[in-house]
N, C-alpha and C positions, 0 to 999 in steps of 0.2 A: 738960328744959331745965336748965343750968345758973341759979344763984340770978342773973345777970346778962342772962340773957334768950339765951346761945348756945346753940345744939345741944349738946350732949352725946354724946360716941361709944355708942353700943350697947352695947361689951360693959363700958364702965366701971361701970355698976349696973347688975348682974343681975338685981337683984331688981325695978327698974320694972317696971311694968304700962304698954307702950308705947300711947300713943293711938293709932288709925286712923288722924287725921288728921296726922300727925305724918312729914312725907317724908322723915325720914334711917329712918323705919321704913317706908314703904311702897318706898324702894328695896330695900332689903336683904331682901325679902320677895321669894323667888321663889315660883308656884305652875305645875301643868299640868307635862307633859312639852313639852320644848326643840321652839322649833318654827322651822322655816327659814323666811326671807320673801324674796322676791327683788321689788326694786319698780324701776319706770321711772319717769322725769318728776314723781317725788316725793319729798321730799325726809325723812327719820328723822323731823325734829321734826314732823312736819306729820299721819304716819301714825300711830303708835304712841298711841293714846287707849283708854282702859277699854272702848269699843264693841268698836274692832276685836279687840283680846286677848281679849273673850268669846268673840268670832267664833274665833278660833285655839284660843281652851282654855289659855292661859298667857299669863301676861308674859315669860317668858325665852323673846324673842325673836331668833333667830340671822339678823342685816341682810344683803343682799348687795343691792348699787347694779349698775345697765347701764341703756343705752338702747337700746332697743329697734327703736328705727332702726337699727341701727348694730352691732346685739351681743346675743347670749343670754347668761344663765348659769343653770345647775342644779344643784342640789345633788345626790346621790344619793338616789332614790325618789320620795313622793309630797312634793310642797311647796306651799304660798303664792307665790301671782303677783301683786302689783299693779302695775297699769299704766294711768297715768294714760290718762282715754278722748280727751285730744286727739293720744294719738301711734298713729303708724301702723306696723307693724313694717314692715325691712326687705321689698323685695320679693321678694330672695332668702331669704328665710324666712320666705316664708309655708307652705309649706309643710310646714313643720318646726309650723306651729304652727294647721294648718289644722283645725277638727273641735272647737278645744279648749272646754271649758266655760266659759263666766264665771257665778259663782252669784249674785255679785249686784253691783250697780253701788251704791257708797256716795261720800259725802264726807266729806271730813278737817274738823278741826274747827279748824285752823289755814290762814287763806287760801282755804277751803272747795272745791279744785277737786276734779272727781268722779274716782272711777276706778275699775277690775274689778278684781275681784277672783277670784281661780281658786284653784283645787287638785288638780294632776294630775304625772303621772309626766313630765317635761317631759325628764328627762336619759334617760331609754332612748331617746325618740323623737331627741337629736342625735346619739348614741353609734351610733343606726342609720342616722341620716344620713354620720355620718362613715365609715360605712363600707362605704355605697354612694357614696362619692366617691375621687377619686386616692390610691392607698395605694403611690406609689415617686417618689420625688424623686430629681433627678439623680445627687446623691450614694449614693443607697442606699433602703433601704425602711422606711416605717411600723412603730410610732409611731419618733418621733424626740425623745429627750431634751433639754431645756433646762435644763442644769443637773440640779436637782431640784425646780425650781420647778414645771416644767409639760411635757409632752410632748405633739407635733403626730401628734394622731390621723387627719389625713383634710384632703383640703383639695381645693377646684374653681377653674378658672382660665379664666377665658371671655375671650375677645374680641369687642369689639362695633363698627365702624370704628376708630375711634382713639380708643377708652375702653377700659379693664381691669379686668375684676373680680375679685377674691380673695376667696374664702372660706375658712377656716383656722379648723378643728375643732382644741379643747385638751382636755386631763385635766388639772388641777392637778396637782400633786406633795405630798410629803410636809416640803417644808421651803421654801416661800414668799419668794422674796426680794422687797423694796419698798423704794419706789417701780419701778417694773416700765411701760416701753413697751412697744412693739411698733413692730418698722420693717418697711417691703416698700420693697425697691429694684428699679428694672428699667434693667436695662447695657445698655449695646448692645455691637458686635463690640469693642471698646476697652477693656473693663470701666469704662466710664463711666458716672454715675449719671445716667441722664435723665428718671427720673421717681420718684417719691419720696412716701412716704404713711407720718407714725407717727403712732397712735395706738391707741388700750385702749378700747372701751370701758362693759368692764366691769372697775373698776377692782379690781387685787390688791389690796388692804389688804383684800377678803372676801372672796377668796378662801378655802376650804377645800379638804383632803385628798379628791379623788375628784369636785370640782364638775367637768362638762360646763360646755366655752366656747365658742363660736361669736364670729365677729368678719367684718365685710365691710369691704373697701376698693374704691374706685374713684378708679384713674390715668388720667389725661389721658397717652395717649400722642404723641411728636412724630411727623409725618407723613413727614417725610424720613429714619425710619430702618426699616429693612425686619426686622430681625430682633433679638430681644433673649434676656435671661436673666433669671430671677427671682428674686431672692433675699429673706429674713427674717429675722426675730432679735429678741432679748428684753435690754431694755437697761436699766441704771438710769440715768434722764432726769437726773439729777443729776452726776454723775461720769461718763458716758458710757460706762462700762464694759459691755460684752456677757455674756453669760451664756454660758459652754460648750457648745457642740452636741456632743451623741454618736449618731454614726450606727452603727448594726449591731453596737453594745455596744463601740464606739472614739471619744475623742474627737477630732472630724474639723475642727472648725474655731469657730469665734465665728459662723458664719452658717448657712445652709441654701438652696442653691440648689434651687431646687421642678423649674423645668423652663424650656424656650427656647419666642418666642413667636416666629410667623412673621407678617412681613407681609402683608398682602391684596393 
């Protein structure tokens, strides 16, 4: 500490002898190899406590946020999953996530709600979902670049009376643009928008180079139109600007039309 009682930078005396207790030195202290954690329905400040980095074997913790209702994300290989024990994953993915371990059920030590904790290969098992799912969109064929943000490995489209599901398997990319949506529009014969769903959510700001994304939407379709089309796209929510789609190594449009849905 300076003679006034402020912190002191680090590397201005070399020569300290830093205390333990002392947090501008326990931040700047990494230990353990880099470890991924992908968590749901919980919130950085709430997870991150000397228990649980025992548990992992470091503090240089690499965050990635989704919910799990709603959206996977993996990073590439074996990772950290928490995921608070009041949420339920999608029901289209459970099976993506059916078998998997939890090794132990803990609580946070902020707000103290409980949750599992895992460590398993989570991104091969979507990487093989996506690809026992639709691999040609009207436009052309799988994957489908988004920029360089993220490309659509794989994706399912189910109808159900007059509800719509989307499922829309991602690889990130090698240069991340953010803030980052996600739109699904369904036209009908007019290219009118009549049903409409944006959302992420697993949000890009953690993204990484090679993370597995999974994402589900359900549209309320209207009952008086017999046939539609589907289209996607990757937007910055801010400026509204879309992202480049490149189909078959050409850039083909700002969208991606997946495929045409028929009435019942």
């Amino acid at each position: 500490m300076e003679w006034n009682a402020q912190p002191a930078a680090i590397d201005v005396y070399h020569q300290r002898v830093w205390d333990w207790r002392d947090i501008q030195w326990l931040y700047g202290l990494k230990w353990g190899a880099p470890a991924d954690l992908t968590v749901s329905g919980i919130q950085a400040y709430q997870l991150l406590d000397a228990d649980l980095q025992a548990r992992l074997g470091t503090n240089d913790v690499r965050m990635r946020q989704f919910d799990v209702t709603a959206s996977l994300i993996a990073p590439p290989g074996e990772a950290w999953y928490a995921v608070a024990e009041n949420q339920e994953p999608a029901p289209e993915l459970a099976d993506v996530l059916k078998g998997l371990p939890v090794m132990v059920t803990a609580h946070t030590i902020v707000e103290n709600p409980a949750y599992h904790l895992s460590r398993f290969d989570l991104n091969q098992r979507l990487l093989e979902a996506a690809q026992r799912s639709a691999q040609i969109a009207r436009d052309g064929t799988l994957p489908v670049k988004f920029g360089e943000t993220a490309e659509l490995i794989g994706y399912d489209l189910r109808r159900d009376q007059d509800q719509l599901t989307l499922i829309t398997y991602w690889r990130a990319g090698d240069h991340i643009i953010t803030p980052l949506q996600m739109f699904v529009h369904v036209l009908n014969a007019d290219n009118k928008i009549v049903a409409q769903a944006d959302r992420l959510d697993a949000p890009a700001d953690d993204w990484r180079f090679g993370d597995a994304i999974a994402q589900v939407h359900h549209l309320d379709l209207p009952p008086d139109v017999k046939n539609y089309l589907v289209e996607i796209g990757l937007y910055n929510p801010e400026t509204g600007a879309r992202l480049p789609v490149m189909v078959n190594g050409r850039t083909a449009d700002n969208r991606l039309i997946l495929s045409s849905v028929s009435g019942r």
